[in-house]
N, C-alpha and C positions, 0 to 999 in steps of 0.2 A: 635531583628533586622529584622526574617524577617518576622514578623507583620509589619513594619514599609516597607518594600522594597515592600510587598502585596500593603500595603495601598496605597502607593504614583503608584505602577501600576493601583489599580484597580480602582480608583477615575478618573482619566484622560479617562480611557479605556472606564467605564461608562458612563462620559461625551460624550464621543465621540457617541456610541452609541445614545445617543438624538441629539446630538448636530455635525454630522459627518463634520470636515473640508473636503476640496476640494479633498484632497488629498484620503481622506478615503474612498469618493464617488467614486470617477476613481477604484481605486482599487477592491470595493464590487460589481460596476458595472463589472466589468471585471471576477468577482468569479461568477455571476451571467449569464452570457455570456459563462462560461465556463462549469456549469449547466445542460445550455441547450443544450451544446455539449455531455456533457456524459448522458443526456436522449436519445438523438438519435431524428430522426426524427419519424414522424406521421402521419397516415393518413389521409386527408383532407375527410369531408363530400362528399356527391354527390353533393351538393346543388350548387357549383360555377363551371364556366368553364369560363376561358381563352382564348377569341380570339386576338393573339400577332400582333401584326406588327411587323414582327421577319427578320429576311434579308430576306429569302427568299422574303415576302412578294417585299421589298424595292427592291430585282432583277426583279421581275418581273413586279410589278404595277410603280414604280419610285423611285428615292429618297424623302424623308420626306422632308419637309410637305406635303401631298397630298392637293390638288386643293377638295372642300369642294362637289363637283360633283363626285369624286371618293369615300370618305367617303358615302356620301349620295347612293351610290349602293350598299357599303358594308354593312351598316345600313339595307338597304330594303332587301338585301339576309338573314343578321340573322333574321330580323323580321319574313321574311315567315314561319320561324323555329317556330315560336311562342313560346319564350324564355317566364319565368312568369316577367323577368325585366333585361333591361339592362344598366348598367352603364359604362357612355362612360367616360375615365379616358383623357380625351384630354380638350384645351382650347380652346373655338372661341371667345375669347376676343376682337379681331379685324376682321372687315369686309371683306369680298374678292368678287370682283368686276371682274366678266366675262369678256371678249371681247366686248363678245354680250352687254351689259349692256352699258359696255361706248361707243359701237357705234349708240347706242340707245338715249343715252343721246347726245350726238353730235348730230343726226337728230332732237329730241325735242329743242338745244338751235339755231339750225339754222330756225327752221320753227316759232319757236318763237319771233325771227328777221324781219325774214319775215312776219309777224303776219298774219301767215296762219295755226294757229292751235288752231282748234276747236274743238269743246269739246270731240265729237264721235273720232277725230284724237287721242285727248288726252288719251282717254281712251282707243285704240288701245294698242298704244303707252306704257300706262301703264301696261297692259297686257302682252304683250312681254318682259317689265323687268323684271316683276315676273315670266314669264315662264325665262328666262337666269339669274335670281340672283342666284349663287351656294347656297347665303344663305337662299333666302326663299326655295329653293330645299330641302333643309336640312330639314329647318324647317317643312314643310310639309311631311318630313317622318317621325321626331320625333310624331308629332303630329297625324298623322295617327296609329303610335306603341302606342302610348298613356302609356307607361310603360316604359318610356325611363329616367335618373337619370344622369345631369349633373354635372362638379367641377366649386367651384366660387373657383381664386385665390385670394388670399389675401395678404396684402401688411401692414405687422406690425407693431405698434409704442405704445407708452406710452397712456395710457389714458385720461393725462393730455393736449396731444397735443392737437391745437385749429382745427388741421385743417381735421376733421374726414369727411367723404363724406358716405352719407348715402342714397345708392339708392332707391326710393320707388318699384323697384320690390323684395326687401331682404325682406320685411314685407311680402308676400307671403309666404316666402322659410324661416321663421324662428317658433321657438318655441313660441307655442303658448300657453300653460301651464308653468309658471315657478314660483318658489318661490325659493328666494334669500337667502342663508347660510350668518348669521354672518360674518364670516371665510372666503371669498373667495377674490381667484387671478387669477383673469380669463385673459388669453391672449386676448390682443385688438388686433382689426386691424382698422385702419383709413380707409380704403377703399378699396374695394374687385373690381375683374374682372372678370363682370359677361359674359355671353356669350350675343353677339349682340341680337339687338331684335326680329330681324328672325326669330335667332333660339332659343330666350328663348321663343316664344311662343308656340313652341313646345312640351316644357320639362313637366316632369309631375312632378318632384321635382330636386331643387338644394343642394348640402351638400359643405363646404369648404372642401379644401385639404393641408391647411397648417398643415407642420408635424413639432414635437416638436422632437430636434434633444441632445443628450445628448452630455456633454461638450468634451467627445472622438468623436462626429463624429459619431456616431449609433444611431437607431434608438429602442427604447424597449418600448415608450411610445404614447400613441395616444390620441390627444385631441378630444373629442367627441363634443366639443363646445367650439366656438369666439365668442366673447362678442364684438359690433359694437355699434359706436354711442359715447357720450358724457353726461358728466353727466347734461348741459347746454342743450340738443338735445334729442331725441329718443334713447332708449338704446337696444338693437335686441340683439339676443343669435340664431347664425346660428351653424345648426347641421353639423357632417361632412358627409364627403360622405359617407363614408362606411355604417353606421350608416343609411341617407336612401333610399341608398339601399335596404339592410336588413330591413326595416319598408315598404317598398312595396311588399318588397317577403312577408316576412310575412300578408300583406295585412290590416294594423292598421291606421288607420284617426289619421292627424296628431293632429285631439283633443285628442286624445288617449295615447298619450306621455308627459311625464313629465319633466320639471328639476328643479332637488333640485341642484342649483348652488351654487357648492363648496362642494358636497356630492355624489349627483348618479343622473342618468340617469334612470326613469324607464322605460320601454318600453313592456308593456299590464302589465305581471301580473313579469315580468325579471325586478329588480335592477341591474343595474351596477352599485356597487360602484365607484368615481373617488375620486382622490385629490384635495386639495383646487383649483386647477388650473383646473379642467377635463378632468381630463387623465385618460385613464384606461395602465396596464399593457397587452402588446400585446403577447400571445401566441403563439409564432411562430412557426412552421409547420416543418421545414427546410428549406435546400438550396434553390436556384432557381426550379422553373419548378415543384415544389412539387404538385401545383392543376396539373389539367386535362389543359395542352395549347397546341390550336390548330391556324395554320395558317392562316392569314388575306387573303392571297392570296386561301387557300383551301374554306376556305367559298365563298369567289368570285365565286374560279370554281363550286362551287355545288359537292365538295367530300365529307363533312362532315357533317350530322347530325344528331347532338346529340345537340342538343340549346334546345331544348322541353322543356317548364316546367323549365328551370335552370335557374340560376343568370351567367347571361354573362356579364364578361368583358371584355372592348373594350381598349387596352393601347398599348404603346411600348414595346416591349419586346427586339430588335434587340441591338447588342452591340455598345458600342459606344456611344447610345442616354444620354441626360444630366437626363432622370426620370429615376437614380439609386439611391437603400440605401444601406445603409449596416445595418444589423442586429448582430442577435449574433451567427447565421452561416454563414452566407453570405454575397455577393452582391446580389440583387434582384430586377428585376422591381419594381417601382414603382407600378403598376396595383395590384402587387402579394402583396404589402405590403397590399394595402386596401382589396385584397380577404382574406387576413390573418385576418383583423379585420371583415370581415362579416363573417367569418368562428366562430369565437369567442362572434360574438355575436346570430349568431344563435343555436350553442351547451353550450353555456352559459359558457364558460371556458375561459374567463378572467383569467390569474395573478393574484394573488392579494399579496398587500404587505398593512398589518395590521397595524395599531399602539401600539396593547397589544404584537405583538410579541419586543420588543423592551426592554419591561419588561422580557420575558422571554429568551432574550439575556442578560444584564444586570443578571439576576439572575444567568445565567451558568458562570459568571464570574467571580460575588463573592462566588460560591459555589466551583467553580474551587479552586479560591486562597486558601480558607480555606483547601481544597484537600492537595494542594503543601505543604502550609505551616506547615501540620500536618505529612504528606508524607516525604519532603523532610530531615529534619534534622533526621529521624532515621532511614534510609533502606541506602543502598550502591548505590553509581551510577547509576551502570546497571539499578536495579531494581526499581527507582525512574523514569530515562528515559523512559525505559518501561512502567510504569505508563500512565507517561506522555502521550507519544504516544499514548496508545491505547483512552486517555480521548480524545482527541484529535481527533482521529479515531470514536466514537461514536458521538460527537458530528456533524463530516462532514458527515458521513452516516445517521444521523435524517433530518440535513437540507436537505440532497437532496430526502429522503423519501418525508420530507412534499412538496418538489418541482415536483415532478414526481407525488406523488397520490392526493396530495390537493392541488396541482397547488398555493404552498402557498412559498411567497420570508420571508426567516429568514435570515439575516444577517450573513454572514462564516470571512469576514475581520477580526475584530476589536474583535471578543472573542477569535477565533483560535489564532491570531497573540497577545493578552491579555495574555493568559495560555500560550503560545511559549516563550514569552520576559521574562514571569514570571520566567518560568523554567529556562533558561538559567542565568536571573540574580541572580540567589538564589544561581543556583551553582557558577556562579562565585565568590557570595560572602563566600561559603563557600568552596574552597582553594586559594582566593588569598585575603590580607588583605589591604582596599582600599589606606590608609596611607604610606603603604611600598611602593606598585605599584605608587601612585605620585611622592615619593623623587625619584625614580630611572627613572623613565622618565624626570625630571625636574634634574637632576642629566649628565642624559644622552646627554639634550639638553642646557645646558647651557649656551653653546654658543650664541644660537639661540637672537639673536635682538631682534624679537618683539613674544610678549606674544600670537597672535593668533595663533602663527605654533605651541607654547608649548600646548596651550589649545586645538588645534585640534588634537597632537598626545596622548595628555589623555585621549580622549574621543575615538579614534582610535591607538590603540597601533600598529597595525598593520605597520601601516606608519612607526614606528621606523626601521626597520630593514632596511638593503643596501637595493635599488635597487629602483623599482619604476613603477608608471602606466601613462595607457595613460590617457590625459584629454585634454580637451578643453581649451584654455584661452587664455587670450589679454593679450601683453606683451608691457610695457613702457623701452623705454630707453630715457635718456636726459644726456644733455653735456652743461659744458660753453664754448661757442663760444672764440676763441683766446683767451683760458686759459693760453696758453706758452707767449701770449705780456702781460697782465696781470700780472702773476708773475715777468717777467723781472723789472719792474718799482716800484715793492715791496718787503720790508724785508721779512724774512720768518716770523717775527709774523704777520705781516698785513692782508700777504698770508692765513695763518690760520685762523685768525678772520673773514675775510672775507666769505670764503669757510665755516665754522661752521656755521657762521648766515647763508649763504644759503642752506646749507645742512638739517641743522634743522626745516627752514622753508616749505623746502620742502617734509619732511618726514613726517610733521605736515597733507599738504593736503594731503599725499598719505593716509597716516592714515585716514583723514576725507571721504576718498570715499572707506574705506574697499576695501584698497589695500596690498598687500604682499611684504613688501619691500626685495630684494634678498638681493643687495649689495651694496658697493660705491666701486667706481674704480677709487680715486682720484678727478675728480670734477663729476663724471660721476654716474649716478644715474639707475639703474638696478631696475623695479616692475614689477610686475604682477598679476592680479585678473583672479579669476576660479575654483584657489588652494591657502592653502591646503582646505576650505571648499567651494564646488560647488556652484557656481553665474553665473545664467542662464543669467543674464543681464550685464556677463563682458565687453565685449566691451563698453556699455553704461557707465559701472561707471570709466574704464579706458579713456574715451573721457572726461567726466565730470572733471577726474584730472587731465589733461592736457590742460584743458581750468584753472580750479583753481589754476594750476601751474604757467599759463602764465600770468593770473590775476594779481598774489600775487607777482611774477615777477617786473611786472608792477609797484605795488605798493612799490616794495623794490629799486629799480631804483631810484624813486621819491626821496623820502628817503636817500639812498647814496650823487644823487646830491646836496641834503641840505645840509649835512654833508660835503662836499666837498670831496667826495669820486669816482672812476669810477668806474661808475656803470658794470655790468655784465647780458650779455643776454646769452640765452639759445637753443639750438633746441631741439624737442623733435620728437621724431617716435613711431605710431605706428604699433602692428600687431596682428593678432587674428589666432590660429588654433591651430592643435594637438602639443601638444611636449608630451616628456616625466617629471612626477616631481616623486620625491622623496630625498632620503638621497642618496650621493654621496661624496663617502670619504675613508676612513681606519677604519674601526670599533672600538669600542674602544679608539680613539686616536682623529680623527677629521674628523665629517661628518658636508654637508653643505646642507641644505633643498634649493633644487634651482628647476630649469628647464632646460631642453635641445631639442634640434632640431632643424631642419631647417625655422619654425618659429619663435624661436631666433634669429640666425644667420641673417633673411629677416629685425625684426627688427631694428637690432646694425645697419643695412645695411641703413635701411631709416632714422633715426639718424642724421647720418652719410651724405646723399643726402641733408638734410637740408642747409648745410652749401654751397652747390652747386648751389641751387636756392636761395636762402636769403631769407630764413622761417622761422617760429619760429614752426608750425606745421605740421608734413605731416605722413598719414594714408598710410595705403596698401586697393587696394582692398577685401582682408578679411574682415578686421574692419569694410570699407565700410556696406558691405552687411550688417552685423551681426545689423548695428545701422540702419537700413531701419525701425523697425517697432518703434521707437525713435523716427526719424524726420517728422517734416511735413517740405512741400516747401511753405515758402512765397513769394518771387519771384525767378527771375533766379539766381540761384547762393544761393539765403538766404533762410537758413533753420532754424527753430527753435525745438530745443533738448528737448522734456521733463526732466526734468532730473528726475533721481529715489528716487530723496529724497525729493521732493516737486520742483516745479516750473518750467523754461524755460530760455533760452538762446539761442540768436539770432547767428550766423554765416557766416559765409562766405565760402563756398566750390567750389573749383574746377578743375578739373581734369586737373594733369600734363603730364605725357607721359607715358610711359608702359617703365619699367626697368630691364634689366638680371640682375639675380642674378646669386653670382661666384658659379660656378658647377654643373648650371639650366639650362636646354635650354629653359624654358616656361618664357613669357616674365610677368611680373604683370605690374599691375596699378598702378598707387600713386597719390593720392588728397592731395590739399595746404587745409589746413585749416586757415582762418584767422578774426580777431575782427579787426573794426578801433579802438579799445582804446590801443590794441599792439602797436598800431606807426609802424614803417619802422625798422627790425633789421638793427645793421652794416654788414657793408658790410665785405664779405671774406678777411685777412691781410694774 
């Protein structure tokens, strides 16, 4: 058996390893992040410096934006420095137009009126814009620096889309060597933001600055290359910024560079490897401020220099600004992410994450198990644990060897957490026997209605015992509307039959949208999803069954009336937030898997309001929020619900009044929800 308990872990474990789900990745991502915390930080080469626009600067020169005539002094003060290159981390995508300029233009469209402007006038006249355009100002100093390295932004899409825009200054600014990988999935952008023409005449090279952002929101990867264009159009492969940068410091003709797209990047006689996308792993430095940064405003005044010979960047550095990332130490300018990658690529110390290490994960997993399995059935506890531990313990002190000395990512997730579940399962199989453990939790819960609380407390025993935790979840109540005139006009078998078929029909949808039915309370109907097994999209599948409820409703109406029967409406409420669940009861005798709190209580409560406004539906503002990334608005009022098990459904929402709750002083919200195939419920008797 526990060859068998090996095999069924270590086949999944391996799979994963090639094949990592979503979930795996967040996780290895985050051992990976945490890596590079226990490396510490490092010291950055000589080769970059930092000119911030940091507050200070923003106290004393203005607030951001500056006007393209202050930039343009700041630019000409590092130049005098005779920096060997510098990369200005800023966008002049859009023009900016002086005073001077457009009163310029005003006297040129009056005297052109006047048709008193000749040609000598004309070319006064033209002369004077170009001394007052901030932007040919600019331009003229990039272009005098002649070592000056702008950002083109860029603007993402599918490569399939039709509508790609493809400037003829990007042919300039793009790879001129390239040969094409099988294998490749290169990031498109349909159309980039390049800087006015001003000041792209200036520039001595452009690089993109779109950053490839991991599914947490960090930043660990950098694309060295966008692929622009259409398979129908010209197809260009623009380098990024950092990238060249570093190929002007280093001083290499951009014939001199290569791309193996979907492979590496060479750059003279230096491979970067990348992934089929062209990414490299980015070596991060540490926290903020880790280069040499110095003040936008101190270069102005002529306190600082040290520019000589360096790679200066020109960026935001002040807080507040929107050019932040976050890394796997930090928050960090933007400026400092790209000095991070010309730092890397001038010392040659990329990340790198191989694809034979992958096999040599895989192999410590199956050699692991066979460890356990030979291990565990004949040493005692302690000494297996122990084992255990310390395999475990070598295995996390080689990955971060090879992370520190050979800057090399092995996988820690999915083989540590392999050998962990292993060990654990093995002992558990050997003192508890799996057949006995079922009849006594199935024993214990027999009460229990429905078969998902039984199957969730065998998989977590835990849950069996009194008491209970916090969670999250949407809670349904529904009622029949003048259930007491109702009975009065019926036998009590009728009373039953009736109430059964409804009852059953409704437990039917709760069930179809993996919901938890708690109770009945006579005609009163008590669910909730979230618990016992965690559903990040409760509010959605508890909105979904309250529309299938009012549906089905609908449909059993119909039906009654055939029959000659009166028919029976319903209201329902919802609410979504913390309660407590668990077992609640007498031990031994009679426990009952429910929930509790004042998100119950708010529930019963709107329920309950239905019958006050003559509704069949009405939400709280919880539910509301929680179902925001659900809807879209088709017009005012009409929403359409994705729902989570394929398709859509149209709606009707909108907001009732704000309601106390008893022993609340905070007032909530409450939305009608409603279909016209509902009809008009009766009215309150």
């Amino acid at each position: 058996m526990y060859w068998i308990i090996a095999l069924l872990i270590v086949l999944p474990a391996c799979f994963a390893v090639f094949q990592p789900p979503l979930i795996v990745q967040f996780l290895e991502n985050k051992t990976y992040d945490f890596r590079f915390i226990m490396r510490g930080e490092r010291d950055p080469g000589p080769e970059v410096v930092i000119v911030g626009i940091d507050e200070q600067s923003l106290e004393h020169i203005g607030r951001w934006p500056w006007p393209r005539a202050t930039l343009s002094k700041l630019l000409q003060k590092m130049a005098e420095q005779e920096p060997a290159v510098i990369g200005v981390d800023i966008l002049f995508s859009e023009p900016e137009l002086s005073q001077g300029e457009v009163s310029l233009r005003q006297i040129q469209d009056v005297l052109q009126q006047k048709q008193i402007l000749d040609a000598d006038l004309q070319g006064v006249i033209q002369r004077l814009q170009s001394e007052a355009s901030p932007d040919q100002q600019l331009g003229r100093v990039l272009l005098d620096y002649a070592h000056a390295v702008l950002p083109i932004g860029m603007l993402m899409d599918h490569p399939e889309d039709k509508t790609h825009v493809l400037q003829d200054a990007l042919f300039d600014f793009s790879f001129m060597m390239v040969k094409e990988e099988a294998y490749q999935r290169p990031f498109w952008a349909r159309q980039s933001l390049l800087p006015v023409d001003d000041v792209l005449d200036g520039v001595a090279s452009l690089g993109h600055v779109f950053t490839s952002y991991d599914q947490d929101g960090v930043i660990r990867w950098e694309p060295l290359y966008v692929k622009m264009g259409s398979a129908e159009a010209d197809e260009l492969y623009i380098p990024s910024f950092g990238l060249e940068v570093a190929r002007h410091y280093i001083g290499l003709d951009k014939q001199n560079m290569q791309l193996l797209a979907g492979s590496a990047v060479v750059l003279d006689d230096y491979v970067m490897s990348t992934d089929i996308t062209g990414r490299v792993l980015i070596n991060f430095l540490g926290h903020a401020r880790t280069f040499k940064t110095i003040s936008a405003y101190d270069v102005m005044q002529g306190k600082e220099h040290i520019l000589k010979d360096k790679i200066v960047m020109l960026g935001m550095t002040a807080l507040g600004t929107t050019d932040i990332h976050v890394t796997p130490f930090s928050r960090i300018p933007g400026v400092e992410k790209q000095a991070a990658v010309i730092e890397n690529i001038l010392h040659r110390n990329f990340m790198v994450k191989e694809e034979f290490t992958k096999i040599f994960t895989a192999a410590f997993i199956v050699l692991g198990a066979i460890f356990l399995v030979l291990l565990l059935p004949r040493t005692k506890a302690w000494v297996s644990a122990v084992c255990s531990v310390l395999l475990l313990i070598v295995y996390m002190v080689g990955t971060q060897y090879l992370f520190v000395y050979q800057r090399l990512w092995v996988d820690l997730m999915v083989p540590s957490g392999a050998i962990l579940f292993l060990y654990t399962t093995m002992i558990g199989y050997r003192f508890f026997k799996e057949e006995a453990h079922s009849r006594k939790i199935r024993s214990m819960f027999s009460s229990y209605t429905t078969k998902k609380v039984v199957d969730e407390l065998l998989e977590h025993p835990e849950l069996a015992l009194l008491g209970g935790t916090n969670r999250e979840v949407t809670v349904m109540f529904s009622d029949v509307r003048s259930f007491t005139t109702f009975c009065e006009s019926r036998t009590p078998e009728e009373v039953i039959a009736s109430l059964n078929e409804f009852l059953s029909e409704m437990t039917d949808v709760i069930f179809a949208w993996d919901g938890t039915l708690d109770k009945f309370v006579g005609d009163e109907i008590m669910a909730f999803w979230g618990a016992p097994a965690v559903q990040e999209d409760h509010a959605a599948l508890a909105f979904c069954c309250s529309l299938g409820m009012m549906d089905k409703i609908t449909e059993m109406k119909k039906d009654w009336v055939s029959r000659g029967l009166e028919p029976m409406d319903i209201g329902v409420g919802l609410n979504s937030g913390n309660v407590v669940v668990g077992n609640i009861g007498c031990e031994g005798k009679k426990m009952d898997y429910t929930i509790i709190g004042d998100t119950v209580n708010l529930g019963a409560r709107v329920e309950a309001i239905t019958r006050e406004y003559n509704d069949y539906l009405i939400i709280t503002e919880f539910t509301w929020e929680r179902l925001q990334p659900y809807l879209t608005e088709d017009t005012n009022g009409t929403y359409s619900i994705i729902l989570p098990q394929g398709g859509f459904e149209q709606v009707h929402v909108r907001p009732l009044e704000e309601v106390k709750v008893k022993g609340k002083d905070k007032l909530v919200m409450i939305y009608e929800v409603a279909k016209e195939s509902w009809g008009t419920p009766k009215p309150k008797t």
